[in-house]
C-alpha positions in Angstrom: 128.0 79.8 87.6 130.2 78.2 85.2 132.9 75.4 86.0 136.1 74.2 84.1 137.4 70.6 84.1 139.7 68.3 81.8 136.4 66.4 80.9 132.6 67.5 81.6 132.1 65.2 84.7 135.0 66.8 86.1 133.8 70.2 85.5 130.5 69.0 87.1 131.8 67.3 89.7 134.2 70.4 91.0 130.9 72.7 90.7 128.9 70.7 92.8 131.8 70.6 95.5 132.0 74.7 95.4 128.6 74.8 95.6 127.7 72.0 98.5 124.9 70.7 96.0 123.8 67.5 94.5 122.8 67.0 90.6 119.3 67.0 91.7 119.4 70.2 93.4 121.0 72.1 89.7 120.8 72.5 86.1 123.5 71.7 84.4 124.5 72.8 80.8 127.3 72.4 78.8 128.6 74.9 78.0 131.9 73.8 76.1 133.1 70.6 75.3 137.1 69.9 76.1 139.6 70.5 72.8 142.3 67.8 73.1 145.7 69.0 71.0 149.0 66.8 69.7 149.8 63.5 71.5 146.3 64.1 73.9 146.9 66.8 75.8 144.0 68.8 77.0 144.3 72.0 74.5 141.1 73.8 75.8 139.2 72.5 79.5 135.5 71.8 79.3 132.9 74.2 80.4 129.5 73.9 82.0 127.2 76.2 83.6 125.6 74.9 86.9 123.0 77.1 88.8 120.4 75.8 91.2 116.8 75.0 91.2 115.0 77.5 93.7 111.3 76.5 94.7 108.2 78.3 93.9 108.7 79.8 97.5 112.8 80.6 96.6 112.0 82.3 93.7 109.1 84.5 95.1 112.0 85.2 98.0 114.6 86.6 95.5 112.3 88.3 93.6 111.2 90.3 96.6 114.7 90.6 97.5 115.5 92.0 93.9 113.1 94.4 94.7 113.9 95.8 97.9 117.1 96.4 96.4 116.7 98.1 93.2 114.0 100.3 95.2 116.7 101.2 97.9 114.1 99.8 100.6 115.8 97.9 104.2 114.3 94.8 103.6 115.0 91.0 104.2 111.9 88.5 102.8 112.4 85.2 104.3 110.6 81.8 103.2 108.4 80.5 106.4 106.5 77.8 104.7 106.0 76.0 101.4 103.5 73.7 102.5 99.3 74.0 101.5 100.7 77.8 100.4 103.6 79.6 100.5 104.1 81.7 103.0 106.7 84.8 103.2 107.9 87.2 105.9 109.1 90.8 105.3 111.6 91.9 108.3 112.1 95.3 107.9 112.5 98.6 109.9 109.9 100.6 108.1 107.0 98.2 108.8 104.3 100.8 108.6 105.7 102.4 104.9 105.7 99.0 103.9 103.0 97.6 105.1 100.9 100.9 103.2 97.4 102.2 104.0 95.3 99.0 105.1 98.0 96.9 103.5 97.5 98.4 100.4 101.8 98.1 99.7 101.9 94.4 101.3 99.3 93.5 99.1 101.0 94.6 96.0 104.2 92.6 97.0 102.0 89.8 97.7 100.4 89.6 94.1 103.6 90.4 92.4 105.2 87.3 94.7 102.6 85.0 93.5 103.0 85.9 89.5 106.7 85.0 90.2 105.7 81.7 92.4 103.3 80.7 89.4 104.9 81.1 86.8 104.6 78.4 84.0 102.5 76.2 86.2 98.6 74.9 85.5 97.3 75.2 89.1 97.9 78.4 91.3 99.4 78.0 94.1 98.6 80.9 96.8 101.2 83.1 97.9 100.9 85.1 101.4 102.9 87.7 101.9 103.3 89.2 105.9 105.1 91.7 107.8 105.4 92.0 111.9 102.1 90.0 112.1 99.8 92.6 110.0 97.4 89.5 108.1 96.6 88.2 111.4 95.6 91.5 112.9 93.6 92.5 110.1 91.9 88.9 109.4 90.6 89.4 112.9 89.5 92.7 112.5 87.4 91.9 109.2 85.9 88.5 111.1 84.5 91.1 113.6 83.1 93.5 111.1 81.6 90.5 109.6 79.9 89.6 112.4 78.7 93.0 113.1 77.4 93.7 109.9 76.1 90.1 109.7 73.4 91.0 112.7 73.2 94.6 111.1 71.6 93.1 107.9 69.5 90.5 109.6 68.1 93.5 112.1 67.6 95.9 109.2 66.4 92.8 106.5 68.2 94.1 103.7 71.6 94.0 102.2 74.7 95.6 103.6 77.5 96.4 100.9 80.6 96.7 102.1 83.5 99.0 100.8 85.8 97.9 97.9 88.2 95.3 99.2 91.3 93.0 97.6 90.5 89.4 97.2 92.6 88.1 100.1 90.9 90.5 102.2 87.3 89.4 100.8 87.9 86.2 101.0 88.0 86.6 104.8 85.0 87.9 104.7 82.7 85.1 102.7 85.1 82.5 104.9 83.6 84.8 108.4 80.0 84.1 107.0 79.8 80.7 105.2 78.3 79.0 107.7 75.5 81.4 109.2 71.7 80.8 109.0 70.9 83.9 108.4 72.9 85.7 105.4 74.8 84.7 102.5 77.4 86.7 101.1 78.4 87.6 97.6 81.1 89.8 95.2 80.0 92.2 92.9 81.7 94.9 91.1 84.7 94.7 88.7 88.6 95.3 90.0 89.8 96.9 91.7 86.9 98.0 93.4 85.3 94.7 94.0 83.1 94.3 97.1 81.2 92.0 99.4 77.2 92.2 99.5 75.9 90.5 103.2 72.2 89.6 102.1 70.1 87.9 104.7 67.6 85.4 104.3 64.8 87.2 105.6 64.0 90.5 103.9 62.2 93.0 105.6 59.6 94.9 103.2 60.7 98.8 102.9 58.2 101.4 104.4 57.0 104.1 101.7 59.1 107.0 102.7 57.4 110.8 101.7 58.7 112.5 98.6 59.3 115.7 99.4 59.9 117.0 95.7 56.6 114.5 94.5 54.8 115.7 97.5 53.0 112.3 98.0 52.3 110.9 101.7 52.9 107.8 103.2 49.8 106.6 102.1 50.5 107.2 98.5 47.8 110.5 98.4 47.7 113.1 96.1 50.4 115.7 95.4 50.6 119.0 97.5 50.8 122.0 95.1 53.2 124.2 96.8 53.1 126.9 94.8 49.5 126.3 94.1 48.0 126.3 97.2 46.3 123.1 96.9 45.6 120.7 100.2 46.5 116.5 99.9 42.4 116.3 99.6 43.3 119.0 95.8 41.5 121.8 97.6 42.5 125.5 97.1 43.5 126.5 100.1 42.5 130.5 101.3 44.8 132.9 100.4 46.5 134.1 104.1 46.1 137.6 104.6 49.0 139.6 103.7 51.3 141.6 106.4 50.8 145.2 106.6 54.7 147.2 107.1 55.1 148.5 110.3 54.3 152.3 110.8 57.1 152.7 113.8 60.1 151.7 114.7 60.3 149.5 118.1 62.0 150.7 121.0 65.2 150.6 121.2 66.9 149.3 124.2 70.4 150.4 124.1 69.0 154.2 124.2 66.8 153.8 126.9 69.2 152.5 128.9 71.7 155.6 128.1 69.2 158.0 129.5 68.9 156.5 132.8 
């Protein structure tokens, strides 16, 4: 917002009154220096240009609220906390458009919160983004799948993938498990369809399974010639006697029962 005074200071000074704000909380550029005319009278007032300094959190807030508007959506995003990580909630009365297919929509506001939140800085600072308490309800929800697929590897002794996830939401999951005795749990694949791998400690050696198109038996034997004719010991099996066509037709029920 810009400000007019005699001199600068009082161009600064009536812009911080307006806006209820201290130097520390603005920016403040000049914008014209005052033009005195004959005798020293003030021929053209001094200009600046004051406008606040938002936090990471503010400027995630407007952002969000830009948003919402351009996009025609009923939405409010208000700042909750701005302490280890920024936290913002959405209050709206279309949670569930919002909130998108297992959060898939609130987790596109939330990455496009924390580009605005970070930008220009060297360390990232995470940005969570909620609406009508959906990250709680789903954190718990993947700790319990953890859990249950936790046993499910160690029972089976070998890896259980799970399916492709977002990085908050797979965070959960390596948070769940890092403290078991009994699996360890790793990312593989390449975004967006990144997943977690449960391994477990204990791997359970794999029985031989029969291949039915390689025809070998559990034991590893030799190949059953289908069309052949040939036994698992290679024999040539006897050729089965083939089916003479009938020479009448069968009784027919329905008939029989007519005549009676």
């Amino acid at each position: 917002m810009e400000f007019t005074g005699k001199t600068v200071q009082e161009a600064i000074e009536e812009g911080l009154k307006q806006l209820g704000l201290t130097e520390n909380d603005v920016t403040i550029t000049v914008v014209e220096e005052p033009v005195k005319g004959l005798f020293g009278k003030i021929k053209k007032p001094a200009k600046v240009e004051i406008n606040k300094n938002y936090t990471d959190g503010e400027k995630a807030v407007n952002f969000l609220d830009g948003l919402f508007n351009k996009l025609s959506i009923e939405a409010k995003a208000k700042l909750v906390s701005e302490d280890e990580q920024i936290e913002i909630e959405v209050i709206t009365t279309s949670s569930a458009a919002l909130i998108g297919y297992r959060g898939e929509i609130l987790d596109s506001l939330q990455t496009l919160a924390g580009a605005v939140a970070n930008t220009g800085k060297k360390e990232y600072r995470r940005v969570v983004v909620n609406c009508e308490g959906y990250r709680e309800k789903r954190e718990d929800t993947l700790i319990n799948l953890a859990h249950r697929l936790e046993e499910k590897a160690v029972k089976l002794g070998r890896d259980v993938t799970l399916e492709p996830m977002s990085p908050y939401e797979r965070r959960i999951i390596h948070s769940a498990l890092s403290n078991s005795e009994k699996v360890v749990t790793k990312s593989e694949g390449k975004e967006p369809n990144r997943f977690v791998v449960i391994v477990p400690n204990e791997k359970k050696p794999q029985k031989e399974r029969f291949d039915r198109k390689g025809g070998k038996d559990f034991k590893g034997g030799k190949k059953f010639d289908r069309k052949g004719g040939k036994d698992f010991k290679g024999e040539k099996k006897a050729d089965a006697p083939k089916r003479k066509s009938p020479t009448s037709f069968g009784t027919f029920l329905g008939n029989s029962l007519k005549n009676d």
